[in-house]
mmCIF file of the protein (N, C-alpha, C, O) and its ligand, coordinates in Angstrom:
data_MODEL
# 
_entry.id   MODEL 
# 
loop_
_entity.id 
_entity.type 
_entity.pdbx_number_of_molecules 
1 polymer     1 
2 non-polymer 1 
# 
_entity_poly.entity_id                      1 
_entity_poly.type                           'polypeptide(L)' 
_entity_poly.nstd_linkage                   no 
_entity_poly.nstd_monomer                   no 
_entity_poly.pdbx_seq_one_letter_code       
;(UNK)(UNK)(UNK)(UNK)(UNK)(UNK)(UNK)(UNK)(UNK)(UNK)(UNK)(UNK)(UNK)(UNK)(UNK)(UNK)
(UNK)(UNK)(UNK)(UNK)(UNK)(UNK)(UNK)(UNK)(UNK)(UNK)(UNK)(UNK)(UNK)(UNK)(UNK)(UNK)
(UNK)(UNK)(UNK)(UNK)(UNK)(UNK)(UNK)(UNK)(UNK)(UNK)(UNK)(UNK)(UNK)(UNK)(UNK)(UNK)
(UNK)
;
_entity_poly.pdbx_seq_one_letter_code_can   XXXXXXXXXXXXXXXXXXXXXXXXXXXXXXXXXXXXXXXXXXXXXXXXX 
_entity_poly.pdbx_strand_id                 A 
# 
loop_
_entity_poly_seq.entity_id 
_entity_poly_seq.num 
_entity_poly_seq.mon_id 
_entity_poly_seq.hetero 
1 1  UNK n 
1 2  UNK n 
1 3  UNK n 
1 4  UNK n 
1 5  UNK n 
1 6  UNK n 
1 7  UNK n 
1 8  UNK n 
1 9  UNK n 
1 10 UNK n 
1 11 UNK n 
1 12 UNK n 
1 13 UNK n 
1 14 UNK n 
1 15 UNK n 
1 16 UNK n 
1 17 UNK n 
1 18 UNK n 
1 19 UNK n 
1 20 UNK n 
1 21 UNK n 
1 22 UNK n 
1 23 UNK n 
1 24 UNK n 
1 25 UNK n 
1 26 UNK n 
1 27 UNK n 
1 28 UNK n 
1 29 UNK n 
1 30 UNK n 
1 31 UNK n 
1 32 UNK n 
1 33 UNK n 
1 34 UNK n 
1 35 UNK n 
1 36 UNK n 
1 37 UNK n 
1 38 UNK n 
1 39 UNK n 
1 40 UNK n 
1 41 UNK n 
1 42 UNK n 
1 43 UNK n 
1 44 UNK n 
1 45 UNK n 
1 46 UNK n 
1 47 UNK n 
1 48 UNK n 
1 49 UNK n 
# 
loop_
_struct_asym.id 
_struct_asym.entity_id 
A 1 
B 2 
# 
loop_
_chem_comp.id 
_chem_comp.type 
_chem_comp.mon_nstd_flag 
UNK 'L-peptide linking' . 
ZN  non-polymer         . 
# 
_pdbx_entity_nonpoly.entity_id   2 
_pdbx_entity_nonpoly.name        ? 
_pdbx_entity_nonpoly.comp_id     ZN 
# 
_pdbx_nonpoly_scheme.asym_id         B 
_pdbx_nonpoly_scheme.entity_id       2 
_pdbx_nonpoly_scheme.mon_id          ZN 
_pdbx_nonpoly_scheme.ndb_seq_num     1 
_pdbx_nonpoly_scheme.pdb_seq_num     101 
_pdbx_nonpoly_scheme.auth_seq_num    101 
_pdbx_nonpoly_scheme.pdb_mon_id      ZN 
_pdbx_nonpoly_scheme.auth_mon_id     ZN 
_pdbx_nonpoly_scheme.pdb_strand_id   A 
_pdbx_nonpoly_scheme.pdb_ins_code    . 
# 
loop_
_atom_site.group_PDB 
_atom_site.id 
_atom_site.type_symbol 
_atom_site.label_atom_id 
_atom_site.label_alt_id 
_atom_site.label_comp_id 
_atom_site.label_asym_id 
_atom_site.label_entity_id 
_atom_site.label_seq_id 
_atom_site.pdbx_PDB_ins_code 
_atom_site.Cartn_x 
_atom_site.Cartn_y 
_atom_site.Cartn_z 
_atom_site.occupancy 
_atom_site.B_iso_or_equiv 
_atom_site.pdbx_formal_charge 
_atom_site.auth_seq_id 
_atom_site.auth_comp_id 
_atom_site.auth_asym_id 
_atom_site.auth_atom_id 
_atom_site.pdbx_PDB_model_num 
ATOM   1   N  N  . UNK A 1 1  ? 22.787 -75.025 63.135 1.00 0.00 ? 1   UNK A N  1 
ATOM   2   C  CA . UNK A 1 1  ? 22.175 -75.345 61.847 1.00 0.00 ? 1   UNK A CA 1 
ATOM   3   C  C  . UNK A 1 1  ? 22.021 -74.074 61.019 1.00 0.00 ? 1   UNK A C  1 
ATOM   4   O  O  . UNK A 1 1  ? 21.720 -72.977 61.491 1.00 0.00 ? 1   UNK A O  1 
ATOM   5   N  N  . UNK A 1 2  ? 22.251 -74.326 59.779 1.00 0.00 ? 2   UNK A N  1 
ATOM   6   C  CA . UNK A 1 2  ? 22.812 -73.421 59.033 1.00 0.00 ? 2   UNK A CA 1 
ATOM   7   C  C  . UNK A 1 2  ? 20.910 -72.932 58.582 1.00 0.00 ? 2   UNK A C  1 
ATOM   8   O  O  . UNK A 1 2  ? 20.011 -73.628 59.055 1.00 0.00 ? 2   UNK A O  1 
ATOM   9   N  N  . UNK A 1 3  ? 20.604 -71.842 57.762 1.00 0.00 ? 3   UNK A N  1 
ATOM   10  C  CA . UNK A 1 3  ? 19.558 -72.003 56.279 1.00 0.00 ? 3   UNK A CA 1 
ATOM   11  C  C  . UNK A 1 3  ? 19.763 -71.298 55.730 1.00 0.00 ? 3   UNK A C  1 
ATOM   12  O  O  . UNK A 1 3  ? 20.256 -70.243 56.128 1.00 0.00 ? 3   UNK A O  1 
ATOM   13  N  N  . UNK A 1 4  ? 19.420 -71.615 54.339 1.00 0.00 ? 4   UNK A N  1 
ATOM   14  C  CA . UNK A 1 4  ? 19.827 -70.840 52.992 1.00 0.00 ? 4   UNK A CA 1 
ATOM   15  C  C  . UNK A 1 4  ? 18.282 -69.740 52.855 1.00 0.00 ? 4   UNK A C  1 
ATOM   16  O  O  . UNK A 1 4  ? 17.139 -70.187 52.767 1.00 0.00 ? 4   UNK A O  1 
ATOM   17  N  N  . UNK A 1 5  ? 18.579 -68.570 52.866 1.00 0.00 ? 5   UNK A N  1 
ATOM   18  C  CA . UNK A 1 5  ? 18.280 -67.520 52.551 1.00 0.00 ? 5   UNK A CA 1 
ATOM   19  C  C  . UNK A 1 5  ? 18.433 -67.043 50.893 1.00 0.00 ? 5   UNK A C  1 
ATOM   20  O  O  . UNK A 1 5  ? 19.298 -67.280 50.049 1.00 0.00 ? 5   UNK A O  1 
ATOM   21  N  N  . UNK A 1 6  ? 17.247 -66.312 50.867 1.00 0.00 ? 6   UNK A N  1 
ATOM   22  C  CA . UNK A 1 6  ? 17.325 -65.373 49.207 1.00 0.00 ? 6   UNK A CA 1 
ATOM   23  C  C  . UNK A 1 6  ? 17.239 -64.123 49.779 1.00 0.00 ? 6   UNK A C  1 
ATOM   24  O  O  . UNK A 1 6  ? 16.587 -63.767 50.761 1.00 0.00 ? 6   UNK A O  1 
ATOM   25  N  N  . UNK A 1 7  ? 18.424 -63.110 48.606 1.00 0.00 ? 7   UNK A N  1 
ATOM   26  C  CA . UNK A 1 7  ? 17.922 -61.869 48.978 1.00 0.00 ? 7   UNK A CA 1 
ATOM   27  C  C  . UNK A 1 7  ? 17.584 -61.258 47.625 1.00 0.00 ? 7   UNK A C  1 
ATOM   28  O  O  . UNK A 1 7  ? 18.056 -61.425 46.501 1.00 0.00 ? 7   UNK A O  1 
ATOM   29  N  N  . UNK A 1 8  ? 16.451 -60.373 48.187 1.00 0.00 ? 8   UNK A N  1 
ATOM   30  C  CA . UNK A 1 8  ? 15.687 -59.934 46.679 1.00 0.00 ? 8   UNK A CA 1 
ATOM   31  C  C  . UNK A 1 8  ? 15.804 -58.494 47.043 1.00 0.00 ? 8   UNK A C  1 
ATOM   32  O  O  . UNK A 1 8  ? 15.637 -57.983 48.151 1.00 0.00 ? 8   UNK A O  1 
ATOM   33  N  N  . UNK A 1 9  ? 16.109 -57.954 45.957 1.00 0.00 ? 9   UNK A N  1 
ATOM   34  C  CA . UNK A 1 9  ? 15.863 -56.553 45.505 1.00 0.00 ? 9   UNK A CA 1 
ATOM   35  C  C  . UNK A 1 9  ? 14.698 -56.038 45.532 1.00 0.00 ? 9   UNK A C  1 
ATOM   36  O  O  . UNK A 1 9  ? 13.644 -56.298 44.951 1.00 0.00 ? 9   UNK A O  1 
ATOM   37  N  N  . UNK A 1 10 ? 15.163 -54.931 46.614 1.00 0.00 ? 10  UNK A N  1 
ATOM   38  C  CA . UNK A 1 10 ? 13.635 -54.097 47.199 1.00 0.00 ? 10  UNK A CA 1 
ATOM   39  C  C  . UNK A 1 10 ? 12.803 -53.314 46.283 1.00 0.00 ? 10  UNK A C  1 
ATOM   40  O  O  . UNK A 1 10 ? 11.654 -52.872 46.321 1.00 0.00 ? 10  UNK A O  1 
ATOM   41  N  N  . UNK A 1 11 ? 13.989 -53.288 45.263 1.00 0.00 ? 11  UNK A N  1 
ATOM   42  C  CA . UNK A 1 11 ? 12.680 -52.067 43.936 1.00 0.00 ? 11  UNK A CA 1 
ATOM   43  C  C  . UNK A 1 11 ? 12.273 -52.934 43.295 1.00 0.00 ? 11  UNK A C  1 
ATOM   44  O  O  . UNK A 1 11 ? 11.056 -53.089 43.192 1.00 0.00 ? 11  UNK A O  1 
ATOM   45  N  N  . UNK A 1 12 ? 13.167 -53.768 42.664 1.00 0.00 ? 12  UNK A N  1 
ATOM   46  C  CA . UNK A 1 12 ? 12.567 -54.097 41.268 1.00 0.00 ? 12  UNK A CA 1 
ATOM   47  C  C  . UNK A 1 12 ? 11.857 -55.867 41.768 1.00 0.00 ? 12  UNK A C  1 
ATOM   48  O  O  . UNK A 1 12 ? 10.871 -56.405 41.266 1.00 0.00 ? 12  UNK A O  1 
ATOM   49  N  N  . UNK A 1 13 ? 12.815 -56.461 42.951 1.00 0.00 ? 13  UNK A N  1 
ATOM   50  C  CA . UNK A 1 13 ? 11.794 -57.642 43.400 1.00 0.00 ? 13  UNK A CA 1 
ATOM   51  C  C  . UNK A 1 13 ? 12.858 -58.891 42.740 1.00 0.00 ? 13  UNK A C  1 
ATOM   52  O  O  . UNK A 1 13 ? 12.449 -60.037 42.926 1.00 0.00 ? 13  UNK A O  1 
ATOM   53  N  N  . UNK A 1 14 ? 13.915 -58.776 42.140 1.00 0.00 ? 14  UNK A N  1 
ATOM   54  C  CA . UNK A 1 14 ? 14.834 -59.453 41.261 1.00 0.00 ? 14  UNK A CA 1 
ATOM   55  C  C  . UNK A 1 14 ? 15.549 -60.435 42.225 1.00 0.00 ? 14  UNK A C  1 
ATOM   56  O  O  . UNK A 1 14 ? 16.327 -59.769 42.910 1.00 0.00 ? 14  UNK A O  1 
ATOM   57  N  N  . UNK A 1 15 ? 15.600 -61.720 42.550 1.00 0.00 ? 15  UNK A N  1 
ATOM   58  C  CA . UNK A 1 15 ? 16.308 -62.424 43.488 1.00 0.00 ? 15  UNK A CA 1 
ATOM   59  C  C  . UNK A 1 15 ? 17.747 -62.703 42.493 1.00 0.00 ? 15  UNK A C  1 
ATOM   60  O  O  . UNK A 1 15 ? 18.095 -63.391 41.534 1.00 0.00 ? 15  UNK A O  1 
ATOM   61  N  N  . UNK A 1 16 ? 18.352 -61.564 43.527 1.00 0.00 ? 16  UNK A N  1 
ATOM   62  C  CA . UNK A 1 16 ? 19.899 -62.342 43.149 1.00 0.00 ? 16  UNK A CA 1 
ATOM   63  C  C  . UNK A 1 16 ? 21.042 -62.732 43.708 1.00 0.00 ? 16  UNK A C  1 
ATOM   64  O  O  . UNK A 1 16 ? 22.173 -62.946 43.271 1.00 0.00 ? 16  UNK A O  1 
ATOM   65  N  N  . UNK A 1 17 ? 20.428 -62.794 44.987 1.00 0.00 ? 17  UNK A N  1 
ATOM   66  C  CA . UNK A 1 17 ? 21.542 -63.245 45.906 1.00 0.00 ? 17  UNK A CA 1 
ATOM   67  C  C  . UNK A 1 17 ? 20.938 -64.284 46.766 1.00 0.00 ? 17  UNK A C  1 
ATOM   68  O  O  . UNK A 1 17 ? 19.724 -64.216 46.954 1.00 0.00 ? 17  UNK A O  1 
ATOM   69  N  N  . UNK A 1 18 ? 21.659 -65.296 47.347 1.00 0.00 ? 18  UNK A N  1 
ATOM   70  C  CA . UNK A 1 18 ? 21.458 -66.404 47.914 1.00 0.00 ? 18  UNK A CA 1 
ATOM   71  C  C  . UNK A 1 18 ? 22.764 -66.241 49.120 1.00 0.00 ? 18  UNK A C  1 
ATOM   72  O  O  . UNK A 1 18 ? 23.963 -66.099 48.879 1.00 0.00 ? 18  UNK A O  1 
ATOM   73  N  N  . UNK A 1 19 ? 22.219 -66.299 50.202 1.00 0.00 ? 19  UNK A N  1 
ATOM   74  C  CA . UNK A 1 19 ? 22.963 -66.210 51.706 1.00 0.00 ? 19  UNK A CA 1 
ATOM   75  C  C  . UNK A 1 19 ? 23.272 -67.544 52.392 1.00 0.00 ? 19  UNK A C  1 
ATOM   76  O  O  . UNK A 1 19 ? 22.723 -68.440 51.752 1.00 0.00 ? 19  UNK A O  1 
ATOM   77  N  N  . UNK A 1 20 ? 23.933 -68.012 53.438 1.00 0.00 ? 20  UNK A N  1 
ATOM   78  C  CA . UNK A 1 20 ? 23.817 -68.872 54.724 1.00 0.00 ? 20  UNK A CA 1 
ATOM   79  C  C  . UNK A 1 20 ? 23.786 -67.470 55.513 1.00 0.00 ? 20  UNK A C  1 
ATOM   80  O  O  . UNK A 1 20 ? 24.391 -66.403 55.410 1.00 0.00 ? 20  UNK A O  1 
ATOM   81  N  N  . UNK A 1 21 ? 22.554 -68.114 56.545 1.00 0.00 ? 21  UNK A N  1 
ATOM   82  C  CA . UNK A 1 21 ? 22.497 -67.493 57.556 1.00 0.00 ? 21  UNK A CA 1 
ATOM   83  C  C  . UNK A 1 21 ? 22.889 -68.199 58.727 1.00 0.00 ? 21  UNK A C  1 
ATOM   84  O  O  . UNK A 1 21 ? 23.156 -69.349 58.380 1.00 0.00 ? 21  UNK A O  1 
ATOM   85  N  N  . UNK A 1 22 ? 23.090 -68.013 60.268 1.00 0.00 ? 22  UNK A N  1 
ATOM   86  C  CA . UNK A 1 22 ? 23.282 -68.819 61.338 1.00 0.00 ? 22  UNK A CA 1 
ATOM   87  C  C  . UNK A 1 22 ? 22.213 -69.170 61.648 1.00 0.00 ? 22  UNK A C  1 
ATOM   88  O  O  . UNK A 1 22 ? 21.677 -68.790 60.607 1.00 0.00 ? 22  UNK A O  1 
ATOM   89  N  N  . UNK A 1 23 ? 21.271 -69.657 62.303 1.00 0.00 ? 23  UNK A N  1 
ATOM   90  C  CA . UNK A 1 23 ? 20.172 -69.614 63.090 1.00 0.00 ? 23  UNK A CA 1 
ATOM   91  C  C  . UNK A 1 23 ? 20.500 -68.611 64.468 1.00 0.00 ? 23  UNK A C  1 
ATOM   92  O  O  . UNK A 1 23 ? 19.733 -67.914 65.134 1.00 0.00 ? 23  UNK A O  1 
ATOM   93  N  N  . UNK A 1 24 ? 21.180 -68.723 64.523 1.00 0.00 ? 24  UNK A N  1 
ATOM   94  C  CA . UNK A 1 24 ? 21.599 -67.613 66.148 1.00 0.00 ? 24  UNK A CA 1 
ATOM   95  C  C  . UNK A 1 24 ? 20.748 -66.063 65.190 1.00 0.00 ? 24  UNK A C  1 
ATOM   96  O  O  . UNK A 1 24 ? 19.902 -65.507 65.889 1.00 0.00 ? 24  UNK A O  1 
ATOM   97  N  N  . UNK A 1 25 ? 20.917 -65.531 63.972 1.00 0.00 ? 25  UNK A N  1 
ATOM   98  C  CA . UNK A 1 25 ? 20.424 -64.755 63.496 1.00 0.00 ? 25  UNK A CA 1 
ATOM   99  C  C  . UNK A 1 25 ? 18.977 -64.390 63.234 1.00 0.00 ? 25  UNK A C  1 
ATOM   100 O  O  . UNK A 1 25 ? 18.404 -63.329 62.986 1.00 0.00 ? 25  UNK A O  1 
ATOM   101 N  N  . UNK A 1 26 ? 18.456 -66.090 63.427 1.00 0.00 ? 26  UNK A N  1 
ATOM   102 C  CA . UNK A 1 26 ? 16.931 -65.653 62.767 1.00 0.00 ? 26  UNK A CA 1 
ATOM   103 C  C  . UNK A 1 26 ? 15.742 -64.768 63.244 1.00 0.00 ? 26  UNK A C  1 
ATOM   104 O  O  . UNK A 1 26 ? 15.678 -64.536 64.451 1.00 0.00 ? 26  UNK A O  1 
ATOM   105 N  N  . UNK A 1 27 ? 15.352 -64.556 62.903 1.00 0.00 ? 27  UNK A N  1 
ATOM   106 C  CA . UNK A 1 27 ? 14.297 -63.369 63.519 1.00 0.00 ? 27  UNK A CA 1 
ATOM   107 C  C  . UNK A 1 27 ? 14.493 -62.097 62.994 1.00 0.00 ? 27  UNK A C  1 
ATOM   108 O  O  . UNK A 1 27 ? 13.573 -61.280 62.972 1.00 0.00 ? 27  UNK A O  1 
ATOM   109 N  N  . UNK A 1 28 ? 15.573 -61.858 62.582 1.00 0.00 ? 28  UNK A N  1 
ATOM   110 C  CA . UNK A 1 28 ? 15.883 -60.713 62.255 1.00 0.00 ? 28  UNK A CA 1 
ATOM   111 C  C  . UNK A 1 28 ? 15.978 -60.461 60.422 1.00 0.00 ? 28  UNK A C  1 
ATOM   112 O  O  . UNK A 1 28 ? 16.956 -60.918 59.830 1.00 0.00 ? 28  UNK A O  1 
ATOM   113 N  N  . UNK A 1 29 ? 14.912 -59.728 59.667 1.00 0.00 ? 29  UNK A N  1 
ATOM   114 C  CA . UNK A 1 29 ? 15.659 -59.704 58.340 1.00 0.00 ? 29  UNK A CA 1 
ATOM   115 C  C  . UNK A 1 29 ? 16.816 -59.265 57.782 1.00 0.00 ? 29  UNK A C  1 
ATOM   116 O  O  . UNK A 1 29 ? 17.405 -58.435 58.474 1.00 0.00 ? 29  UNK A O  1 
ATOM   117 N  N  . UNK A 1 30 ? 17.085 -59.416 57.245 1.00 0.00 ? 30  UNK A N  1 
ATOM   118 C  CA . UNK A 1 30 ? 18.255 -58.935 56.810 1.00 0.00 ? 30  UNK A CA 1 
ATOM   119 C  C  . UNK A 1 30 ? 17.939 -57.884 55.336 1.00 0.00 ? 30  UNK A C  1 
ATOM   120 O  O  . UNK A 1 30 ? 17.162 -58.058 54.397 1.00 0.00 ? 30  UNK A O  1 
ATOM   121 N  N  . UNK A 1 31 ? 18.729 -56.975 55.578 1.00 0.00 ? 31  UNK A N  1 
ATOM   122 C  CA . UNK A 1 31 ? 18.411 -55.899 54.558 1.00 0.00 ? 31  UNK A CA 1 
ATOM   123 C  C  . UNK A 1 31 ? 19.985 -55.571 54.240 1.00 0.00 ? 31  UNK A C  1 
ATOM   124 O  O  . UNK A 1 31 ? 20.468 -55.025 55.232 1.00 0.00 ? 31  UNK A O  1 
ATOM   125 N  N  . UNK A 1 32 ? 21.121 -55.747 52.999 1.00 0.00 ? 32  UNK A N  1 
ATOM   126 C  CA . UNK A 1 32 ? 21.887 -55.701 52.647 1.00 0.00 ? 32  UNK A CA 1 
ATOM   127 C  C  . UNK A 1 32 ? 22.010 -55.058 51.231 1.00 0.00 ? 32  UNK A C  1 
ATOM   128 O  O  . UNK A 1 32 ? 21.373 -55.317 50.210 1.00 0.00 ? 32  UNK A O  1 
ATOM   129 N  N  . UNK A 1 33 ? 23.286 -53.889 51.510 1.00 0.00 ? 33  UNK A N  1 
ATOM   130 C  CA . UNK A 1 33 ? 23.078 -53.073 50.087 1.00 0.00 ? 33  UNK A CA 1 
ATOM   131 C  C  . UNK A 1 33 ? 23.756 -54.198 49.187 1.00 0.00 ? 33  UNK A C  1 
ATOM   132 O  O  . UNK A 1 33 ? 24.782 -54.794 49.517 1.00 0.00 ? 33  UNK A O  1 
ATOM   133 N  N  . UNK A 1 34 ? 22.958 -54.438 47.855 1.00 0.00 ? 34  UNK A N  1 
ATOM   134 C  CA . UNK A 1 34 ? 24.018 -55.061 46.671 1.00 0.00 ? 34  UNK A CA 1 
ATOM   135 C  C  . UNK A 1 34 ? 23.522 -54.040 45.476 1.00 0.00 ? 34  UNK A C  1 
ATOM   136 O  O  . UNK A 1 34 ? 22.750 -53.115 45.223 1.00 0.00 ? 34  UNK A O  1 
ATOM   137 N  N  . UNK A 1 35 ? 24.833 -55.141 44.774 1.00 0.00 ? 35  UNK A N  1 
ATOM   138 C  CA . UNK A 1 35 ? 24.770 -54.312 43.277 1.00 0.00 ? 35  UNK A CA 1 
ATOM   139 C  C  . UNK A 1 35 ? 23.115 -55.051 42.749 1.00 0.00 ? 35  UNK A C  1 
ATOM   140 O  O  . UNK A 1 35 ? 22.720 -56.188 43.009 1.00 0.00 ? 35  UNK A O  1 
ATOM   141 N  N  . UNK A 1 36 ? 22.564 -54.232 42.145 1.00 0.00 ? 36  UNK A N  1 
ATOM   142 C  CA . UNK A 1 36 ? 21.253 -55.280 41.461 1.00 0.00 ? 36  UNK A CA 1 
ATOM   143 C  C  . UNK A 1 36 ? 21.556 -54.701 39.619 1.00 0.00 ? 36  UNK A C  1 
ATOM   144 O  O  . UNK A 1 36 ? 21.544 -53.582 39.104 1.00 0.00 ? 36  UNK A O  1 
ATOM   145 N  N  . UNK A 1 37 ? 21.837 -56.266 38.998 1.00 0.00 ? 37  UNK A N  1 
ATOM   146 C  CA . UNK A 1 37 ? 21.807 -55.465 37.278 1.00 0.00 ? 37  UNK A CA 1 
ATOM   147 C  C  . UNK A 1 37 ? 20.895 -55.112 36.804 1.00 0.00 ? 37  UNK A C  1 
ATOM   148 O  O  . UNK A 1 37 ? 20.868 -54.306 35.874 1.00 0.00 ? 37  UNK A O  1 
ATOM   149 N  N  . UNK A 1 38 ? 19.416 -55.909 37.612 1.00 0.00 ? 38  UNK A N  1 
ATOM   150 C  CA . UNK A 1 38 ? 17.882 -55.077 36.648 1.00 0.00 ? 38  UNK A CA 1 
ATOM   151 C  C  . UNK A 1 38 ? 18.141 -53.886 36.944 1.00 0.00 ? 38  UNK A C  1 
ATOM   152 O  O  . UNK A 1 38 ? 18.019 -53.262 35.890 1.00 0.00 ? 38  UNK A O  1 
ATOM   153 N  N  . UNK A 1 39 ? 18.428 -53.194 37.754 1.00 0.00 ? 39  UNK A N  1 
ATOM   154 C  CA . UNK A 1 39 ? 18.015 -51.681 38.173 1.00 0.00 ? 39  UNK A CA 1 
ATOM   155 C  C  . UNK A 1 39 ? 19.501 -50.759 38.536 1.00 0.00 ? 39  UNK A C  1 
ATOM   156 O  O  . UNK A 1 39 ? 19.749 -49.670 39.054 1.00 0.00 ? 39  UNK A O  1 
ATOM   157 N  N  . UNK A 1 40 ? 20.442 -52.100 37.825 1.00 0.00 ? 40  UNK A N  1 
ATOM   158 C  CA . UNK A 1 40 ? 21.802 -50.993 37.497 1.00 0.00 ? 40  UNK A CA 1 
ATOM   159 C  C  . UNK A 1 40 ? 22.050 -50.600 38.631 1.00 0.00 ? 40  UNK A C  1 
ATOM   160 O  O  . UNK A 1 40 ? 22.661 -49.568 38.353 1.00 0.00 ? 40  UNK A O  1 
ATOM   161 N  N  . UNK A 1 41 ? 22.028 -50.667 40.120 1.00 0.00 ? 41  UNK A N  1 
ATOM   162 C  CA . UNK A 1 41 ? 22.273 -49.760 40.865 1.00 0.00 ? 41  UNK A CA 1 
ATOM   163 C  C  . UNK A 1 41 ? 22.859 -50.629 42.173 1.00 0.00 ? 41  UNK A C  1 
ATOM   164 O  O  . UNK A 1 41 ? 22.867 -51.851 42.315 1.00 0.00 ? 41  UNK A O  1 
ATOM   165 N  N  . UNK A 1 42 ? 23.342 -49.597 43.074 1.00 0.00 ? 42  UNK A N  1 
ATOM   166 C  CA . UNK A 1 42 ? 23.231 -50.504 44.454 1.00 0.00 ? 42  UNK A CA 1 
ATOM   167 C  C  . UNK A 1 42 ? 22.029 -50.222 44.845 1.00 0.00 ? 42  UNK A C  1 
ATOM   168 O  O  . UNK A 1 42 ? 21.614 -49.081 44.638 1.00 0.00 ? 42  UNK A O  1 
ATOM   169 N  N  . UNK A 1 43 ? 21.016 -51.394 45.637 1.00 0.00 ? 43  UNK A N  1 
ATOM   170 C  CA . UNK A 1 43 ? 19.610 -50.991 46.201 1.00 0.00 ? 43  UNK A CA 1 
ATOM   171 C  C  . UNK A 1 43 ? 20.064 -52.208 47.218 1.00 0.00 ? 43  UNK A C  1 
ATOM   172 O  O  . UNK A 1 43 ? 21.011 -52.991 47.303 1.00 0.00 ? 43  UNK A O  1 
ATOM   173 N  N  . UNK A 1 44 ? 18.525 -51.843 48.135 1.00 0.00 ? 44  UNK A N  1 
ATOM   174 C  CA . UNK A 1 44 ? 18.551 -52.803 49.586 1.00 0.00 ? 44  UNK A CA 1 
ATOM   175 C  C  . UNK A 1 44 ? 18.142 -53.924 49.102 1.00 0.00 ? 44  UNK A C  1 
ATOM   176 O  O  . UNK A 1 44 ? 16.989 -53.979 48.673 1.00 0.00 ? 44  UNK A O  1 
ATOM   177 N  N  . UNK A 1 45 ? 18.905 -54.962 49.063 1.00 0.00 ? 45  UNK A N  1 
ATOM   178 C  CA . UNK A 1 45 ? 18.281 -56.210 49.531 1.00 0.00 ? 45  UNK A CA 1 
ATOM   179 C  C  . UNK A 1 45 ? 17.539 -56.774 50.341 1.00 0.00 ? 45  UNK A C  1 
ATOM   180 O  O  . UNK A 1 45 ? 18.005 -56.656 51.475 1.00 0.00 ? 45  UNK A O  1 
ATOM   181 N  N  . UNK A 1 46 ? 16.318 -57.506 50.312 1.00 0.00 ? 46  UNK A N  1 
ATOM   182 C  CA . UNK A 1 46 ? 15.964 -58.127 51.431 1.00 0.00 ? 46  UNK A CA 1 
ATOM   183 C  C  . UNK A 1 46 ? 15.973 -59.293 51.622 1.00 0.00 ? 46  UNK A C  1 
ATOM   184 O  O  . UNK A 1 46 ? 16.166 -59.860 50.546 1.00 0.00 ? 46  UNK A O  1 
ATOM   185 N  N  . UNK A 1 47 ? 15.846 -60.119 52.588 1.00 0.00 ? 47  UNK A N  1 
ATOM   186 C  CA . UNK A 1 47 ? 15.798 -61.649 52.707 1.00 0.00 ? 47  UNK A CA 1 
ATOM   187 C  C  . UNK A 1 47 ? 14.716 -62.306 52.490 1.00 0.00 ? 47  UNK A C  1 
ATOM   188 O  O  . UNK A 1 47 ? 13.841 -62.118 53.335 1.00 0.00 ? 47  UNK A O  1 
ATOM   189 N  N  . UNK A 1 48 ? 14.383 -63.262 51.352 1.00 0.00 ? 48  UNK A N  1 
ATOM   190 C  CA . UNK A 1 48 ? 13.199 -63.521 51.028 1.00 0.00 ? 48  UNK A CA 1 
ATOM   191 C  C  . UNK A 1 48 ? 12.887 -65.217 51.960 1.00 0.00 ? 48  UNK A C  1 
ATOM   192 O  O  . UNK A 1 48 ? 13.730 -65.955 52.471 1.00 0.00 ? 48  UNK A O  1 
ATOM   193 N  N  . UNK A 1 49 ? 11.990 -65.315 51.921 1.00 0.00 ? 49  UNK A N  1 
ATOM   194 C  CA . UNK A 1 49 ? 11.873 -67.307 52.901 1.00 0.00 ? 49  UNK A CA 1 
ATOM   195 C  C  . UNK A 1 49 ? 11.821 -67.828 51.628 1.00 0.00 ? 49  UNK A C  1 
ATOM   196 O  O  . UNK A 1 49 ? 11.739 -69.045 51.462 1.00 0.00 ? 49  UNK A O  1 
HETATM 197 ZN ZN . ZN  B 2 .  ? 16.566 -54.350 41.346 1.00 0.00 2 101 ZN  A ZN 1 
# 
């Protein structure tokens, strides 16, 4: 079973990414570099519930 995940931008807090995760994964956050346009930059993503 799949779940849909948000990942939000660690500076500015901006959700702009939306994931599938496995469940074999859960427990673990996920912290992924993206591009973020509020803050122009690559920053860490995190996985929001
Ligand atoms: Zn940002």
């Amino acid at each position: 079973m799949r779940k849909k995940s948000v990942l939000a931008c660690s500076a500015c807090g901006s959700r702009n990414y939306s994931t599938m995760k496995n469940s074999s994964a859960a427990g673990d956050r996920l912290e992924i570099k993206k591009f973020c346009k509020t803050c122009n930059s690559h920053t860490a993503h995190l996985e929001t519930k």
